[in-house]
N, C-alpha and C positions, 0 to 999 in steps of 0.2 A: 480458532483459526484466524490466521491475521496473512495470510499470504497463499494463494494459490495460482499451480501451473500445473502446465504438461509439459515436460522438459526435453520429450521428443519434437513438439507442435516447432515449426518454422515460419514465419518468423515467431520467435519468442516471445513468447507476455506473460503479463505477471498480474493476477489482481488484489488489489491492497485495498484496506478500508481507510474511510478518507474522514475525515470532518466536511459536510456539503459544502458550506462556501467553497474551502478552498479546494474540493474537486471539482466545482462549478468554474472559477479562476482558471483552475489550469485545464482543464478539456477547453474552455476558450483562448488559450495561451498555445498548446499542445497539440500538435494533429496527433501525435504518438499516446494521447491521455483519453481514454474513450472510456463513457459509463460504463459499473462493472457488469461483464459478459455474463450470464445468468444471473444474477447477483441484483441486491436491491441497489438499484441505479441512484442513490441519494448517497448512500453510504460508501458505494465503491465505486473504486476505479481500475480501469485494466489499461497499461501501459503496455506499449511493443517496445522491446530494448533493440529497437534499429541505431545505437549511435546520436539518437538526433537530443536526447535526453543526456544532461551532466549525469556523471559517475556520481556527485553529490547530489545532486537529485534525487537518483534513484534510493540512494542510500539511506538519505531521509527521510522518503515515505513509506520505506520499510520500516523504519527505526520509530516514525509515529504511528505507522500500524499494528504494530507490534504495542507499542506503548498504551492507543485505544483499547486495545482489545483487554491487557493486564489490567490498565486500570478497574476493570469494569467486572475483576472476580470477585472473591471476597479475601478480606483481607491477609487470612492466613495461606490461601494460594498465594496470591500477589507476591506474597514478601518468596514464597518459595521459588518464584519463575522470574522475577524482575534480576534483567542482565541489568550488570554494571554498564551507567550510558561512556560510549568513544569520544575522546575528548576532541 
């Protein structure tokens, strides 16, 4: 799992797993970047898509979270689920 929501919940979040630095950086950068909601708070983060986050933003720490998470099968998974990266 590298992404979870409720896609009813208003406003909308999203929570992504994070490398800590840099979800420590950006919950300090971010009012919209908050430790992840259930989730081990080191690892994750839960963002609100109010607008206040770039469209590339978001899209990046989906695209690293997704990426963590692959990295980390074994190798004949990996190669079977690793999307081509967007240039």
């Amino acid at each position: 799992m590298f992404a979870l929501t409720a896609l009813d919940a208003r406003p909308l979040t999203v929570s992504l797993k994070c490398e800590p630095s840099l979800a420590e950086a950006l919950r300090a950068e971010h009012p919209a970047v908050r430790p992840g909601y259930h989730l081990n708070k080191r690892h994750w983060i839960t963002i609100t898509l109010d607008d206040s986050l770039s469209d590339e933003l978001v899209l990046g720490l989906l695209e690293d979270s997704y990426e963590l998470v692959v990295d980390r099968l074994p190798k004949r998974q990996r190669d079977l689920v690793r999307a081509p990266r967007r240039s």
